[in-house]
C-alpha positions in Angstrom: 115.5 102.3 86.8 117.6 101.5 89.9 115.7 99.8 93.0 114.7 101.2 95.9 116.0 99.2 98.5 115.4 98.9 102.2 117.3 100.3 105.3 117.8 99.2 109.0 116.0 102.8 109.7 112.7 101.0 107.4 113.4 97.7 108.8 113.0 100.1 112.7 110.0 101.6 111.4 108.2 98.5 110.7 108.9 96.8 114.2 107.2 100.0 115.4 104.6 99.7 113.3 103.5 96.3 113.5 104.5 95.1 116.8 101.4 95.1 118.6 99.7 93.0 115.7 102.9 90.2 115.8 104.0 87.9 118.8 108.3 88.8 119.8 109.0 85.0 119.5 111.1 83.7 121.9 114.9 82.6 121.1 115.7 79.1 122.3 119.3 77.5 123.3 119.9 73.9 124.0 123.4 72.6 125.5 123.0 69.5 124.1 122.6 71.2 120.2 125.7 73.3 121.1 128.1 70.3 122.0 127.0 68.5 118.9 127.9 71.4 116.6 130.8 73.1 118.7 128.9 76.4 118.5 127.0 78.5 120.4 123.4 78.5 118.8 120.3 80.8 119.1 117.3 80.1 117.2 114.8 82.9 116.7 111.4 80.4 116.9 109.5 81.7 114.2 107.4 79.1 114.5 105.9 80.5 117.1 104.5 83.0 115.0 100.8 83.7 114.4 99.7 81.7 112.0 103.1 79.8 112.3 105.5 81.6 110.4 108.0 84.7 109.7 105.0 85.6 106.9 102.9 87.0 109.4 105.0 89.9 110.0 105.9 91.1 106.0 102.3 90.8 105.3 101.1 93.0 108.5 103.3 95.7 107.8 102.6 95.8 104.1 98.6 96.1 104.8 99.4 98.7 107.3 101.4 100.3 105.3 98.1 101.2 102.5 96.0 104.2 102.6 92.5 104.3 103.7 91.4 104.2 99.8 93.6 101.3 99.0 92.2 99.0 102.2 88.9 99.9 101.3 89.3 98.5 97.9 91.3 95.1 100.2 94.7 93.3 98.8 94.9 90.1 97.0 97.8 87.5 95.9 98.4 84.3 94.8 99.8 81.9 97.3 99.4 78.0 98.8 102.0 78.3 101.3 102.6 80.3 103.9 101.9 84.0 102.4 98.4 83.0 101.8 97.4 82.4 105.2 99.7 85.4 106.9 98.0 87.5 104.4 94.4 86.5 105.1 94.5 87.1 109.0 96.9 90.1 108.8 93.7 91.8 106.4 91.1 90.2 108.6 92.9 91.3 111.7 92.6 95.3 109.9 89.2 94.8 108.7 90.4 94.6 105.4 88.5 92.0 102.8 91.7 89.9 101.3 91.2 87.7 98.3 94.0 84.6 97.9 93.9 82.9 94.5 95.1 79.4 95.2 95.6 76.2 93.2 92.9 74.0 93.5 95.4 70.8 94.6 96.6 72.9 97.5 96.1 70.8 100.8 92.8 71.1 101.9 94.4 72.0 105.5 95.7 74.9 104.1 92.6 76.2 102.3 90.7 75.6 105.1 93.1 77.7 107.0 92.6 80.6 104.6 88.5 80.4 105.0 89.1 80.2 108.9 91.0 83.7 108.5 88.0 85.0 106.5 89.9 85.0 103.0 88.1 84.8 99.6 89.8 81.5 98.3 89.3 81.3 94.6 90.7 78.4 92.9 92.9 77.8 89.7 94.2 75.3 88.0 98.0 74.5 89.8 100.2 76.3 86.8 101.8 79.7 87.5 99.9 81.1 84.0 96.5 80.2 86.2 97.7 81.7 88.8 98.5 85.0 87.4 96.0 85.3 85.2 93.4 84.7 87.8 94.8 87.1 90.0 94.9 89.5 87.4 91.6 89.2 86.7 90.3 89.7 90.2 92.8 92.8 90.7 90.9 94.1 87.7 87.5 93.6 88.8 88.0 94.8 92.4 90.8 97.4 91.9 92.9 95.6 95.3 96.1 95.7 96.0 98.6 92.8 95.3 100.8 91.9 98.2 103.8 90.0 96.7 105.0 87.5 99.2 108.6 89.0 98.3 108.9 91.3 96.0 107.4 94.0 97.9 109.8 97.0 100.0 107.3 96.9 102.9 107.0 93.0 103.1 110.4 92.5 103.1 111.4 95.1 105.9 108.4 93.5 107.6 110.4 90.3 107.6 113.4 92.1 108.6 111.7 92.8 112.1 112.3 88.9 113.0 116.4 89.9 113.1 116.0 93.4 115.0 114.1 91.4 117.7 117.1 89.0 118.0 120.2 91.4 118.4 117.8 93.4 120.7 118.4 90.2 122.9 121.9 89.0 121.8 123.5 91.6 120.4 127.2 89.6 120.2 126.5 87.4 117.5 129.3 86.2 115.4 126.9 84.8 113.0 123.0 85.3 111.7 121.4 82.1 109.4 118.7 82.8 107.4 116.9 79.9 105.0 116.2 81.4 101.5 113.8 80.7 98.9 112.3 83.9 97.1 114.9 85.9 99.2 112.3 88.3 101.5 113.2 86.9 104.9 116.9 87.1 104.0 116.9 90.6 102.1 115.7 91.5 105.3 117.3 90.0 107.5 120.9 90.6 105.8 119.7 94.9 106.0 118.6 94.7 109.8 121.7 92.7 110.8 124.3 94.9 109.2 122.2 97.6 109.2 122.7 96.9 113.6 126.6 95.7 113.2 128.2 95.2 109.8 130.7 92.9 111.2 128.2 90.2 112.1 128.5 88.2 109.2 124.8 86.7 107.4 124.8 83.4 105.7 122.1 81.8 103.6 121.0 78.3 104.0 119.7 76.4 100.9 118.8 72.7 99.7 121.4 71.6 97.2 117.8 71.0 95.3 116.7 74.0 95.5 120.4 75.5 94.9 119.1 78.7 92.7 120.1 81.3 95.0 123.7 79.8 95.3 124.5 79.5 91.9 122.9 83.7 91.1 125.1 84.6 94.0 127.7 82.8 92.4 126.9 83.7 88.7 126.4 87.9 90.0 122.9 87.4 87.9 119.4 85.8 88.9 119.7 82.2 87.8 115.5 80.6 87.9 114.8 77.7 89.8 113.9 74.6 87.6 112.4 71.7 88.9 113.6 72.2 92.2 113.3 68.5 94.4 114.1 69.3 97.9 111.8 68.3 101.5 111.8 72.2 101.9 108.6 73.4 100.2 109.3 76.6 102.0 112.2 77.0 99.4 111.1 76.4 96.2 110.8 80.1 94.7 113.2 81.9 92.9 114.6 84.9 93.6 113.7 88.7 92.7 115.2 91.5 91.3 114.6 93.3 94.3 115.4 90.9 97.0 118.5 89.5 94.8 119.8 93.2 94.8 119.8 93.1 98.5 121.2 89.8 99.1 124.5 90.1 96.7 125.0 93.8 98.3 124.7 92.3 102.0 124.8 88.5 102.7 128.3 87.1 102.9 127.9 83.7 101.7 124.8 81.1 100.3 125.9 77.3 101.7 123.6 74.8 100.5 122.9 71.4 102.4 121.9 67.7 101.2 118.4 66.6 102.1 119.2 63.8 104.9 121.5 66.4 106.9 118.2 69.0 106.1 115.7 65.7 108.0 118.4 65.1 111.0 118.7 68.5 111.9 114.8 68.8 111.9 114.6 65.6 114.0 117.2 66.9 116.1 114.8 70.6 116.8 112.1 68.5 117.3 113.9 65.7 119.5 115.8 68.9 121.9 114.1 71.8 121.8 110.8 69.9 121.9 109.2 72.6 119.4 107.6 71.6 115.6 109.5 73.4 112.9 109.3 72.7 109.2 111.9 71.6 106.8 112.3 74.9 105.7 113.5 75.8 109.1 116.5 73.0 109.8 117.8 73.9 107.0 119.9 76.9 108.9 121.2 73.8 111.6 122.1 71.7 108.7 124.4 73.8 107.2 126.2 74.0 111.0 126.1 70.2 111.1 127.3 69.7 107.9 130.7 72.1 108.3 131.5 72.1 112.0 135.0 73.3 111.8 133.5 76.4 109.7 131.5 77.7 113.0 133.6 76.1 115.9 133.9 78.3 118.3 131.2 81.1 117.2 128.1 82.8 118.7 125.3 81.9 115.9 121.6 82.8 115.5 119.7 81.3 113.1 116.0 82.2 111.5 113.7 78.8 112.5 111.4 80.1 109.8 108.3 78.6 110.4 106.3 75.5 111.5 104.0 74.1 109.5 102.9 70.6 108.6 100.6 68.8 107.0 101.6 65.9 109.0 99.0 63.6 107.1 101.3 63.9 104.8 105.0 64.0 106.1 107.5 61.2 106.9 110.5 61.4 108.4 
């Protein structure tokens, strides 16, 4: 059975949809970034996003996108990043009751995030079986709907939304950067943007740890991620049949990045544009820092994914 995949027009519909539930994040320059790299860069601040990431808006759209039977019944998945917690406030936000299966070494910061947002947390061992079969078991039980973090239509042109806000403001870029892990922010991203202008070309940013994106897109087939090592925990999934469809039909090139070019570029966010973004997020400026002569010259805007931290935790 072929795939159903999304359009700008979807991507359009979901902006409509959920923009009175999202922040339009601002896009931030810095003169200083611009002479280091040789480019002209734009970074959409997802960061700034309710609860501090590009997750917010896939998971808004997808509850809003239910029918009044399906919300009454409420949406579950199985998450102990950033899905988990978009999910939880999106469904609170709605009135809808959202249960997030999570593993019980997740940081208690981010549990206690998901309680804060009125999520069921429910616990399970920290294996992908657990996981599964736990949600499984509460879908059956409660009869809710499972929102993917990225392999769902309506969370991915959710995610899309982040790149139609940025060509609404600089509609002459040479270049969009997306990072990718599972794929959603870039499937969607890679449809809005040539969706808008088919000659802006999209590039995907990847740890060399975490290089399972690069070597499907290379290899034409879905290649799994095992044991990925990389800072960016963002970036640790593999990608989907759906979202890997997408990407090989409309991104123009996958450029993975070392780790200590992946910690600079962070530093250098953090140190000039004075904003807190994640590892997940530098990885779009590392891959400008790390081939200069490749995007001398160009008009760039790059996805800062999100920013969160559990800065108990991280070292530089």
């Amino acid at each position: 059975m072929s795939l159903i995949l999304p359009e700008l027009n979807d991507i359009i519909s979901a902006h409509s949809r959920i923009k009175d539930f999202i922040h339009k994040t601002p896009v931030l320059t810095s003169t200083l970034i611009n002479e280091i790299t040789g480019a002209e860069l734009f970074f959409k601040c997802e960061n700034f996003q309710k609860i501090g990431a590009f997750k917010y808006r896939g998971a808004t759209n997808a509850i809003l996108c239910l029918d009044d039977e399906a919300k009454s019944k409420g949406v579950a998945t199985h998450s102990s990043g950033n899905h988990a917690q978009a999910l939880a406030l999106a469904a609170k936000i709605n009135g809808i009751e959202a249960t997030i299966v999570m593993p019980d070494n997740s940081p208690s910061v981010k549990i206690n995030a998901v309680r804060d947002y009125k999520g069921n947390v429910v616990l399970c061992k920290p294996t992908l079986e657990a996981r599964e079969t736990t949600l499984e078991q509460i879908v059956n039980e409660k009869g809710c709907t499972v929102i993917h973090p990225y392999n769902n239509f309506n969370v991915i042109c959710g995610q899309g939304t982040s790149a139609i806000e940025l060509l609404n403001d600089y509609s002459d870029l040479d270049i969009v950067i997306a990072p990718v892990g599972g794929g959603g922010l870039l499937s969607g991203t890679a449809t809005a943007v040539k969706g808008i202008n088919k000659n802006i070309k999209v590039i995907a940013a990847e740890p060399e740890g975490a290089n399972d994106a690069f070597l499907s897109f290379k290899k034409g087939e879905i290649v799994s991620s095992i044991n990925p090592k990389t800072i960016c925990d963002g970036l640790l999934t593999s990608l989907c049949d759906l979202t890997f469809e997408v990407i090989k039909n409309r991104v123009d090139e996958i450029i993975t990045v070392k780790e200590d070019p992946i910690k600079f570029a962070m530093k250098l966010i953090w140190q000039r544009l004075k904003i807190v973004i994640e590892p997940s997020s530098a990885v779009t400026l590392a891959v400008i820092l790390e081939n200069k002569e490749k995007f001398a010259g160009k008009k760039i805007g790059l996805i800062l994914s999100g920013g969160n931290i559990d800065f108990e935790k991280f070292v530089w």
